[in-house]
C-alpha positions in Angstrom: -78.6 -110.6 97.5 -77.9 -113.6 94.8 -78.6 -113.1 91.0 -80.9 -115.7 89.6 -78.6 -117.8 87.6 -78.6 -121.1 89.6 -81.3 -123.1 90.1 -80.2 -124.7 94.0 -80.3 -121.1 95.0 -84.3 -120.7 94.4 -86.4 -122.0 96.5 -90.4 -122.2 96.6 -92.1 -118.6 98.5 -88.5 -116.7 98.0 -89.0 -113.4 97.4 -87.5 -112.6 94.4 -87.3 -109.8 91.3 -88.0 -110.9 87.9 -88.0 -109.4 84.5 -91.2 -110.8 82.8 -91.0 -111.0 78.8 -92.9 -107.5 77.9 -90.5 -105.6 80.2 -87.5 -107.3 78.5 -86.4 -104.5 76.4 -86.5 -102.3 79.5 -85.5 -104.5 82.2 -88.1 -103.1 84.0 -88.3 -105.2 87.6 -91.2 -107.0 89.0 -91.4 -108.7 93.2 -93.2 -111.5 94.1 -93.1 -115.0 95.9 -91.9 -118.1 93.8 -95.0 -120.3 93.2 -92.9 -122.3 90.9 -89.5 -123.0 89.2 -89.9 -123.3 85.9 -86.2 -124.1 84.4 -85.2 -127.4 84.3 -81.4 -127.2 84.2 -79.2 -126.4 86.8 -78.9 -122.8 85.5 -79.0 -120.4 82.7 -77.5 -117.1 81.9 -80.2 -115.3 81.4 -82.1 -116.4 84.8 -83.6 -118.9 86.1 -87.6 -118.6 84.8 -90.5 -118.5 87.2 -93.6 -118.3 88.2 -94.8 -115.5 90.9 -97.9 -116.4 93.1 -98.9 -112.9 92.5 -101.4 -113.0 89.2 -98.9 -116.1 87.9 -96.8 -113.9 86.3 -93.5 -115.8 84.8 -90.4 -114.2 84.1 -86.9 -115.0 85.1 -85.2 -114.3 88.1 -82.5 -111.0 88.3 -82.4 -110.9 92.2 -83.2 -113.2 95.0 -84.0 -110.7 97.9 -83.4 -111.4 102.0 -87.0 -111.8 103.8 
């Protein structure tokens, strides 16, 4: 399991966990499939942001999970 701090290790339909920006303060963890990468740079310390194809939902990236 990678963290989501690089952008070349995301790839479209991964399955991945993501804190969205409500659950910030609690780190709560949501899973879905990448729709989209949202970040344009390379990477970020926080997490790469995305968007899940489950209800769109954007947050950025805290693990990047084996299928």
């Amino acid at each position: 399991m990678k963290n989501g701090t690089l952008r070349a290790d995301i790839q479209i339909g991964a399955l991945v966990d993501i804190v969205l920006k409500k659950d910030q303060p609690t780190g709560k963890l949501t899973r879905g499939h990448v729709k989209r990468i949202l970040t344009k740079s390379p990477n970020h310390p926080h997490g790469i942001k995305v968007m899940l194809e489950e209800q769109d939902q954007v947050g950025r990236v805290k693990n990047i999970l084996e299928e």
